[in-house]
N, C-alpha and C positions, 0 to 999 in steps of 0.2 A: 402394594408394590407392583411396579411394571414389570422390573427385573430382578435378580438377585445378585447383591454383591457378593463375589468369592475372596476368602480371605487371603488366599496363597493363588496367583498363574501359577500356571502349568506351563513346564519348560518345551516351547515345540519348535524345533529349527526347520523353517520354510527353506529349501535352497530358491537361490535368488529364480531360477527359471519362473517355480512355483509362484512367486512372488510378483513375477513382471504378469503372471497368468491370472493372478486374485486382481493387480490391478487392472486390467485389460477388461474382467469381468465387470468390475466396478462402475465402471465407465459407462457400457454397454448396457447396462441398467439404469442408466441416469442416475446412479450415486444413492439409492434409497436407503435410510438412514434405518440403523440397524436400533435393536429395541434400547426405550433409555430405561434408565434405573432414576427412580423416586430420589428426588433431596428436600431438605427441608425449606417450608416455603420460605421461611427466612432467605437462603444463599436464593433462591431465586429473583427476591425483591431488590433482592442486593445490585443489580444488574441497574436498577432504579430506572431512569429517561434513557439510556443508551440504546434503545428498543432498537431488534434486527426486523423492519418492515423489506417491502420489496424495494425499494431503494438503493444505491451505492452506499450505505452507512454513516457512522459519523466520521469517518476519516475520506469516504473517496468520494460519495455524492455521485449521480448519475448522469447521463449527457445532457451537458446543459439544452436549458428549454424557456423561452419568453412568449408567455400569454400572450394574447391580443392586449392593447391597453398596458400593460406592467410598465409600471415605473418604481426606481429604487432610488433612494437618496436624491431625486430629481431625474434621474435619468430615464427617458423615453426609450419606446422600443427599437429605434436607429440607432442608440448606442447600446442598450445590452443586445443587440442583434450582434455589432462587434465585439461584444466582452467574450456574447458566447462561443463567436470565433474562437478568440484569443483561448478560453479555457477548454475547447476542442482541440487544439491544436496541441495543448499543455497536457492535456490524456494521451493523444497519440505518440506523443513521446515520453512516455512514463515519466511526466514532471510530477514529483509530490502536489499535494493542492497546497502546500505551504509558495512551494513554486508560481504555481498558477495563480494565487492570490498575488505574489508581487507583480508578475507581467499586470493584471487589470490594473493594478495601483502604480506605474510606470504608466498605462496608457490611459488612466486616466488623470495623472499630473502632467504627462506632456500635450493630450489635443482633448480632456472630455469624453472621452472614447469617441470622437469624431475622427473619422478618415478625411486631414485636410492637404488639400493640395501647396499650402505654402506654411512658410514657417512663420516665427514672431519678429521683433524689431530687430533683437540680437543676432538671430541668426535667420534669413529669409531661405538658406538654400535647404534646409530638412523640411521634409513632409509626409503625410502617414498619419496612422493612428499612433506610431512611437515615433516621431518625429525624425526618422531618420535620413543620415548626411548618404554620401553617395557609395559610400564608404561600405552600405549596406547591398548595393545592388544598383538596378536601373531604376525609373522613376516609378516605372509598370512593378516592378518587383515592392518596391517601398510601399507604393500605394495599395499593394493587395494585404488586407489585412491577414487574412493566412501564413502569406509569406513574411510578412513584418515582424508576425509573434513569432516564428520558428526560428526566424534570426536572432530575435531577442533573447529567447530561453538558451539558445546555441550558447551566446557569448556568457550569461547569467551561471550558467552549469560550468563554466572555468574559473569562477569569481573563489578565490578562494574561501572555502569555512562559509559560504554563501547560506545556507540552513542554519547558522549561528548567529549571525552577524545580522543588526540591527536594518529591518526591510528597507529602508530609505538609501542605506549604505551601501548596497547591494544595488539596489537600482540607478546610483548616482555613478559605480563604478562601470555601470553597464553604458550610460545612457552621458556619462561626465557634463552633470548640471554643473550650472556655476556653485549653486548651493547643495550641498550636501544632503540636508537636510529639507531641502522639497519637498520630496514625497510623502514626507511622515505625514503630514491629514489627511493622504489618501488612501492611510491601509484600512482604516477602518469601513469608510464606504465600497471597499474594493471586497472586504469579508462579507458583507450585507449583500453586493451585488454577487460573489459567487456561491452564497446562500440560498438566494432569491431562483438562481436559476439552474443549482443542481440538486439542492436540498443536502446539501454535505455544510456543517457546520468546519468555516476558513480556520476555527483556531487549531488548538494539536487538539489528537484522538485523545478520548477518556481511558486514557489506560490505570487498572488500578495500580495501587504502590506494594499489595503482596501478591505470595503465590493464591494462596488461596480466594481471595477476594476476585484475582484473575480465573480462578478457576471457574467460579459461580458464575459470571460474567458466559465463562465458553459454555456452560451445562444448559442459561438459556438460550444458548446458539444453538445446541446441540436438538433442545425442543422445539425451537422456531424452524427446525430443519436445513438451517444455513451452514453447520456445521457434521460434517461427514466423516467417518472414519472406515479406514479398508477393513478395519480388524473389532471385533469389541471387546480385546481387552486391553487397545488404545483410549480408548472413550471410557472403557473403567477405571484407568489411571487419572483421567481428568478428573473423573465423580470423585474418588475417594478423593484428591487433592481441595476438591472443593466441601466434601465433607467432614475431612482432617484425619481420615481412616488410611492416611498411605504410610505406609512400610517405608524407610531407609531404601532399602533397594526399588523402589517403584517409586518413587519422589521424581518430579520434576521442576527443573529451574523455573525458579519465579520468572526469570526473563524469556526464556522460552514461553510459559504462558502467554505472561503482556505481548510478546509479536504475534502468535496465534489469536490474540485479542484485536491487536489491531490489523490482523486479515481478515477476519469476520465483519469487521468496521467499515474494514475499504471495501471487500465485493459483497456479491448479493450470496456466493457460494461459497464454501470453502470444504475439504476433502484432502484429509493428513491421513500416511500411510504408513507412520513411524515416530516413536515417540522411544520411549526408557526401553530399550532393551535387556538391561537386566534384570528387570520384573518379568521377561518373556521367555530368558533361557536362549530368546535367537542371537545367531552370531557371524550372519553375513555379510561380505567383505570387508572390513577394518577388524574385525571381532573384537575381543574384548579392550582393543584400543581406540575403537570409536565413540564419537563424542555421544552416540545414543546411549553407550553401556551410561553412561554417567549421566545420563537425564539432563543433555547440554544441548539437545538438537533434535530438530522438527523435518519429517519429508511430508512436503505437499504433494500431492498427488494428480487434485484438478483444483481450477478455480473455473467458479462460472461453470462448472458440467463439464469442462472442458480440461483434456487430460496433458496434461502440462510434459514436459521434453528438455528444461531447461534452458531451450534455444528460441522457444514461441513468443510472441509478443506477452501472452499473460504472463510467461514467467519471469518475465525482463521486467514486466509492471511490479512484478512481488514485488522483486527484490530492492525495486526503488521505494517501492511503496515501506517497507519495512527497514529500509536505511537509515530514516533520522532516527529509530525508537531501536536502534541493536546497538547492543556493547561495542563499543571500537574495539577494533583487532576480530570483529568478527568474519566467518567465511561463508561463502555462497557453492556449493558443486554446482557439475558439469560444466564444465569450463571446457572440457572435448569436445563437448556437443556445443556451444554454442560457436567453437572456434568452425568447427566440420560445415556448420552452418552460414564461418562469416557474420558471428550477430555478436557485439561489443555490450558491452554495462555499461560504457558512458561512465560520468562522473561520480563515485560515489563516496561517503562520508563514514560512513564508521563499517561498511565491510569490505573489507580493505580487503581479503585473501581470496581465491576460490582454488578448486581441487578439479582434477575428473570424476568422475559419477556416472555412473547409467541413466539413461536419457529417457526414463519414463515418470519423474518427480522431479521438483527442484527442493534442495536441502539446502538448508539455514542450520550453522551450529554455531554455540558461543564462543570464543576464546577461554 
């Protein structure tokens, strides 16, 4: 055994000061992962292909990147040179990659991923890599692909249920083909091409369908070192949940697991500083009304080494990032801090609420 599992926490109330001080500490150490505790190889195996390498994971993939010579589906390095545009541009504004796969598949059912100067017989006055009318900007704006995909995701992120609704449909409401159904044989080469050049698999994240199968999944994060905890008797709620030794009172929602599964997916890091508060006895601001007492909410801490505020760009990424995979009706904190800051969420799908919070975590809790 590495560690030992205790059968009962110990009740210790941190007042929050202490709290902002353990994470501050945290940080400052680059996050080094506190000792693990032994499971059985089974739940490790369990995790199976989902492997956490240095990479973006299977949901976020890393900035894209075209070899010399790469060709995907036919496509040469002129046009994934613009794809990888397009899915740059779809990071920097925390588009999901479910997102970023439709802009490639929009731009490559309207030019080939070609930035062309004129349009087709139907309509000759669009041009671009999304073939856009004037309606989009000046010719210089159309024509830069940068600027073309940022116009495109802009108007895609208003599309209603746009993460639901069938890829073609979603791009035909953006881009209003004659046919509706145009784009459909382009999603597939559109997932190969943003496969090809971030190593992020285009379909959804492998989230498991329990708690505990999600558990097993986060314990090999937890040894691959991608997964960090401020406290370790957070990370000993995950073990026993993954080895089926948790208590009633130290139980965490299977749903909370699966999003902490798919943060580990999408970055290279991840660093939770709150989990079930009533296996811990703490009971810092909301106390025993908060969605922690009840094993319904997650505080991230850092992503990427990097100590989050709720108002920073990584934290704006979670939350998108973890948007298609949360319960509708779920909530986001610091909503002070991002307002103090001027920094908006943009469009989002199933968390719908946020709260104030203190500005050194961003929280995710269920409905």
């Amino acid at each position: 055994m590495i560690g030992v599992r205790t059968a009962t926490a110990r009740a210790v109330a941190h007042p929050k000061t202490t709290r902002n001080l353990l994470i501050v500490a945290a940080v400052i150490v680059l996050i080094v992962p506190v000792a693990l505790v032994a499971v059985p190889v089974s739940l490790v195996l369990a995790m199976g292909a989902s492997g956490f390498g240095g990479g973006g994971g299977v949901c976020g993939g890393s900035a894209p990147s075209a070899e010399a010579g790469l060709k995907v589906d036919g496509y040469g390095p002129e046009q994934l040179k613009i794809a990888a545009t397009i899915i740059t541009v779809g990071q920097q504004m925390s588009v999901p990659l479910h997102g970023q796969t439709l802009a490639v598949m929009a731009a490559i059912g309207e030019s080939g991923l070609r930035n062309l100067d004129h349009g087709d017989a139907v309509d000759n006055t669009t041009i671009g890599v999304f073939q856009q009318g004037a309606g989009y900007g000046t010719p210089a704006q159309r024509m830069d692909p940068a600027t073309a995909a940022a116009a495109f995701y802009t108007r895609m992120l208003h599309v209603p249920d746009w993460q639901s609704l069938a890829p073609t449909l979603v791009a035909h409401a953006v881009q209003i083909n004659a046919d509706p159904n145009h784009y459909a044989p382009f999603w597939t080469p559109a997932e190969h091409v943003l496969a090809a050049l971030t190593g992020a698999s285009a379909g959804t994240c492998q989230v498991p369908a329990d708690a505990r199968a999600a558990a097993a999944v986060l314990v090999g994060a937890i040894q691959a070192k991608k997964l960090n905890f401020l406290e370790p008797r957070y990370q000993q709620q995950v073990i026993n949940m993954a080895d089926g030794t948790a208590t009633p009172d130290c139980a965490i929602d299977a749903h909370v697991l699966q999003l902490i599964v798919v943060a580990v997916q999408s970055f290279q890091q991840v660093g939770v500083s709150d989990l079930n508060r009533r296996c811990t006895g703490m009971t810092p601001g909301a106390g025993t009304a908060s969605a922690h007492w009840k094993g319904k909410a997650v505080d991230f801490y850092a992503i990427n080494r990097q100590s989050l505020t709720g108002a920073d760009t990584l934290s704006v990424q979670l939350i998108h990032v973890l948007d298609p995979y949360a319960l509708h009706g779920s909530s986001a904190g610091q909503s002070d801090c991002r307002a103090r800051a001027h920094v908006s969420l943009g469009v989002l799908t199933n968390i719908t609420r946020d709260f104030p919070d203190t500005c050194n975590h961003q929280h995710i809790q269920l409905p």
